[in-house]
TIKE-94451 format. One record per residue (C-alpha): y, x, z; residue number from 1; residue in one letter. Coordinates in steps of 0.5 Angstrom, whole numbers, plus 500, padded with zeros to 3 digits. Example, Ala and Ser with C-alpha at 12.3 -4.5 7.8 and 13.67 -1.06 7.14 Angstrom:
<recs>
REC,c2,c1,c3,num,residuo
REC,491,525,516,1,A
REC,498,527,514,2,S
</recs>
This chain:
<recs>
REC,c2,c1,c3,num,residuo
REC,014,443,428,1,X
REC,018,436,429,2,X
REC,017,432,423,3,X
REC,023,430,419,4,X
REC,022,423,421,5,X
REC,023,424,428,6,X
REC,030,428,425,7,X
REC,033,422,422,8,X
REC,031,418,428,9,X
REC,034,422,433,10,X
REC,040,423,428,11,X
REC,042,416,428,12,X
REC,044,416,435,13,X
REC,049,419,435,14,X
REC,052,419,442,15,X
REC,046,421,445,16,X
REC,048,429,442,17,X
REC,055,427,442,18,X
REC,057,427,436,19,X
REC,065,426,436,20,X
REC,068,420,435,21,X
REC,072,422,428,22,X
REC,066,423,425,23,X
REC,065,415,424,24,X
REC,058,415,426,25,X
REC,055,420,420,26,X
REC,054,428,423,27,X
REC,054,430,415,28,X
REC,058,436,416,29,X
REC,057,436,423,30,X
REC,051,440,424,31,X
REC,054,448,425,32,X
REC,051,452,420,33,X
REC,048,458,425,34,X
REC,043,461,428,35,X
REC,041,458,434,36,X
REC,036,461,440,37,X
REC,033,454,442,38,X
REC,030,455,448,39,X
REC,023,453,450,40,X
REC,021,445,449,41,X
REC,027,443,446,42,X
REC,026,436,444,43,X
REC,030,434,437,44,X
REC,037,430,441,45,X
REC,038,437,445,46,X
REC,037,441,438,47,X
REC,043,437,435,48,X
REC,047,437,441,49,X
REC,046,444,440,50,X
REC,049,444,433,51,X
REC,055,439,434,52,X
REC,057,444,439,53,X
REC,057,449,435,54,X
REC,062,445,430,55,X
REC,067,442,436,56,X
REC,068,449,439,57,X
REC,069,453,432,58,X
REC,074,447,431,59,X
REC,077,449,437,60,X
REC,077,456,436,61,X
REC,081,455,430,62,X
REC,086,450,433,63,X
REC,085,444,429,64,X
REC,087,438,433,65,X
REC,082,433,434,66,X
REC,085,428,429,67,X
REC,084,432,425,68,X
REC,076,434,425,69,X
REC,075,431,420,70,X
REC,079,431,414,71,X
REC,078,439,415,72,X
REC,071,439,415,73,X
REC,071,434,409,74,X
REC,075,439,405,75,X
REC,073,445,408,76,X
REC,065,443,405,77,X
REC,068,441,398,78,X
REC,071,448,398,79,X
REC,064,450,400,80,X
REC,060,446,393,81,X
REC,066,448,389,82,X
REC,069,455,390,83,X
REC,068,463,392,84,X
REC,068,465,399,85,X
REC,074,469,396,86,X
REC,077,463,393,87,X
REC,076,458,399,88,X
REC,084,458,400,89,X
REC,086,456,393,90,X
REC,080,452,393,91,X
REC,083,447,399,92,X
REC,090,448,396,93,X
REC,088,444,389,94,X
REC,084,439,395,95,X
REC,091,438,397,96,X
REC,095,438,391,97,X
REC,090,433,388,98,X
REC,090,428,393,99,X
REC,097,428,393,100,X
REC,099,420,390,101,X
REC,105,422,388,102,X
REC,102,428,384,103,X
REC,104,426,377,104,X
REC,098,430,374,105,X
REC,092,427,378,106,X
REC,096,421,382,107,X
REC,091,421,388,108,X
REC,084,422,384,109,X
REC,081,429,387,110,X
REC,075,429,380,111,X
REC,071,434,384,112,X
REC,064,433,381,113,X
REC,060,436,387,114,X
REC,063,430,390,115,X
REC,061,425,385,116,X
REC,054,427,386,117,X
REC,053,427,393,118,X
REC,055,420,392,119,X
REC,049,419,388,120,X
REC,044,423,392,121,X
REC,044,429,387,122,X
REC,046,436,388,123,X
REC,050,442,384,124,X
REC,057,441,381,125,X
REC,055,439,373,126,X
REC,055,432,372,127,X
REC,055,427,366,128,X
REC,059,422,363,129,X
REC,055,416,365,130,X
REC,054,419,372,131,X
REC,062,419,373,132,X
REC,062,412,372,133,X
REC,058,409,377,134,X
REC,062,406,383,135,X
REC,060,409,389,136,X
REC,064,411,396,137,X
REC,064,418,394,138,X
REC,066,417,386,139,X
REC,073,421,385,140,X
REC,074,419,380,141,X
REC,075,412,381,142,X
REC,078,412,388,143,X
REC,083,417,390,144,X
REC,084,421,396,145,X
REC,079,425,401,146,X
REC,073,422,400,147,X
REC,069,418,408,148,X
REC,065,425,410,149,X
REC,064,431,408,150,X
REC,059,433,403,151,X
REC,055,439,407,152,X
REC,055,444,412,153,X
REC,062,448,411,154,X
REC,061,455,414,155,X
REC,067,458,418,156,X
REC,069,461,413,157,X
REC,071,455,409,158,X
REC,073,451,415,159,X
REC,078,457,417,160,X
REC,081,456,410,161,X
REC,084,450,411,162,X
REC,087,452,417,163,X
REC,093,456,412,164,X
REC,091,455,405,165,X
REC,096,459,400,166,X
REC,102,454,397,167,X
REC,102,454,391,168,X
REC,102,448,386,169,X
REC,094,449,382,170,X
REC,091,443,381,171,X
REC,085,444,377,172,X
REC,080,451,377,173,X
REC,075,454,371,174,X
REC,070,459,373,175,X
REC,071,464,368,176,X
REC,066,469,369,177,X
REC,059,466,371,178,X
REC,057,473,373,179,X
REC,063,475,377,180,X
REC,065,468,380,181,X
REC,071,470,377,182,X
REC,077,464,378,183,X
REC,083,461,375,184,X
REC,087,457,377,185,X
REC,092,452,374,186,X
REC,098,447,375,187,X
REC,098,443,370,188,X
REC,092,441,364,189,X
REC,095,444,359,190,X
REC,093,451,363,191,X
REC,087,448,365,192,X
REC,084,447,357,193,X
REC,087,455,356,194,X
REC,081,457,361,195,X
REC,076,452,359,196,X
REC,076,455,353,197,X
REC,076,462,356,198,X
REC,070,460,359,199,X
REC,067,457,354,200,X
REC,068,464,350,201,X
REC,064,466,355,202,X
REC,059,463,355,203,X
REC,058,464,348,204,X
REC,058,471,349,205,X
REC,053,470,355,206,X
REC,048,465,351,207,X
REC,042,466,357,208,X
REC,046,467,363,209,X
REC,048,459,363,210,X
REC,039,458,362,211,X
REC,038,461,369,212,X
REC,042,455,373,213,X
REC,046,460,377,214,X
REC,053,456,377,215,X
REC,057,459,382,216,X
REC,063,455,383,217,X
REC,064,451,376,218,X
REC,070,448,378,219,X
REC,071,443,372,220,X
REC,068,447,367,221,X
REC,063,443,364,222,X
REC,063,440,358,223,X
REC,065,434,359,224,X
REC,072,435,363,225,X
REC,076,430,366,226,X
REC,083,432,369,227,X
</recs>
C-alpha cells in the first residue's frame, strides 16, 4: 500500500536505513533478497532498514571484509543475470579473469551484456550492436573493469560464490542448451567460437524454443558476439 513515490523518496536518504558507506550512496544490490515478517505499521525507512541488514549480516555471515562489500555484491549480482545457480562459481571466476588488465584476451574489458543493459535502463542479457555503442558508466565494453554498482539483488547463493570461486583460466561462457542451462566455459576465443556455434546448432534444431523469451544464462551467445 506504500506508493512507489514514497519509496524513491525514502531511498535516497540512505543514512536514515543505514545503508553502508561502501555502497557509495546507491542501495542497488543492497536490498536483501528475502521475505520479510514487517511488523505492524511500518513506515518505508523501517522497512529498508530491514533489508539492508539483511545484506550486511549475510555479508558478515560469509566473512566478506567490509572492504570488500561492495565489489562482492557487484560480481555476485552479474553471476546472477548471467549464470546458472550451478554456474554461479565459474561465472564469477570469468568476472575475475575479464578484469584482469593485464589479461591478454580481455585487457580489462568484462563485455557482459547484462551490464551494458542496466546501464541503459533495459533488462535481459541480449543486446544490439548500436546499444553496445552508447557510452554510459556501465558499458563494459568501453571501460574496463567492475562496473560503479551491482546490477540487481544477488541471492546468498551467488554472494556465496564469490566467496571461493574455482580457479580456472575461463574468460568467456555459451549456453549451450537453452532448455537445460547447460554451459561452456573457455579460456581462449578460439574455444569460445566452437561453443557458439554448438549453440547455434542448437537452436536450429530448437526453432521454437528461442520464440518463448526463455533465455537462462546466455552468456555471450547472441549473435553479434563480442570477445
Amino acid at each position: 500500500d506504500i506508493p512507489v513515490e514514497d519509496v524513491r523518496a525514502a531511498a535516497a536518504d540512505t543514512a536514515s536505513y543505514g545503508l553502508p558507506d561502501e555502497a557509495g550512496g546507491n542501495p542497488e544490490g543492497w536490498l536483501g533478497a528475502q521475505t520479510y515478517i514487517v511488523p505492524p505499521n511500518s513506515d518505508t525507512t523501517g522497512i529498508l532498514r530491514l533489508m539492508v541488514q539483511e545484506t550486511v549480516q549475510t555479508l558478515e555471515a560469509l566473512s566478506i571484509p567490509p572492504e570488500e562489500w561492495q565489489p562482492s555484491l557487484i560480481k555476485a549480482s552479474i553471476a546472477q543475470r548471467e549464470g546458472m545457480p550451478q554456474d554461479f562459481g565459474k561465472v564469477v571466476r570469468v568476472i575475475i579473469n575479464r578484469a584482469e588488465p593485464t589479461n591478454p584476451e580481455t585487457v580489462g574489458m568484462l563485455g557482459m551484456d547484462s551490464v551494458n543493459l542496466y546501464g541503459l535502463g533495459l533488462d535481459g542479457v541480449l543486446i544490439t550492436q548500436e546499444q553496445k555503442e552508447v557510452d554510459t558508466p556501465y558499458n563494459t565494453f568501453m571501460h574496463p573493469g567492475l562496473p560503479p554498482t551491482p546490477i540487481c539483488t544477488p541471492s546468498v547463493e551467488a554472494l556465496t560464490a564469490t566467496v571461493n570461486p574455482p580457479e580456472g583460466t575461463w574468460n568467456y561462457f555459451v549456453t549451450v542448451n537453452l532448455a537445460t542451462g547447460e554451459t561452456r566455459f573457455a579460456s581462449t576465443y578460439e574455444e569460445f567460437l566452437g561453443y557458439r556455434d554448438e549453440y547455434r546448432a542448437w537452436l536450429q534444431e530448437n526453432p521454437d524454443y528461442h520464440q518463448t523469451g526463455e533465455v537462462p544464462g546466455m552468456g555471450e551467445a547472441d549473435e553479434e558476439l563480442s570477445p
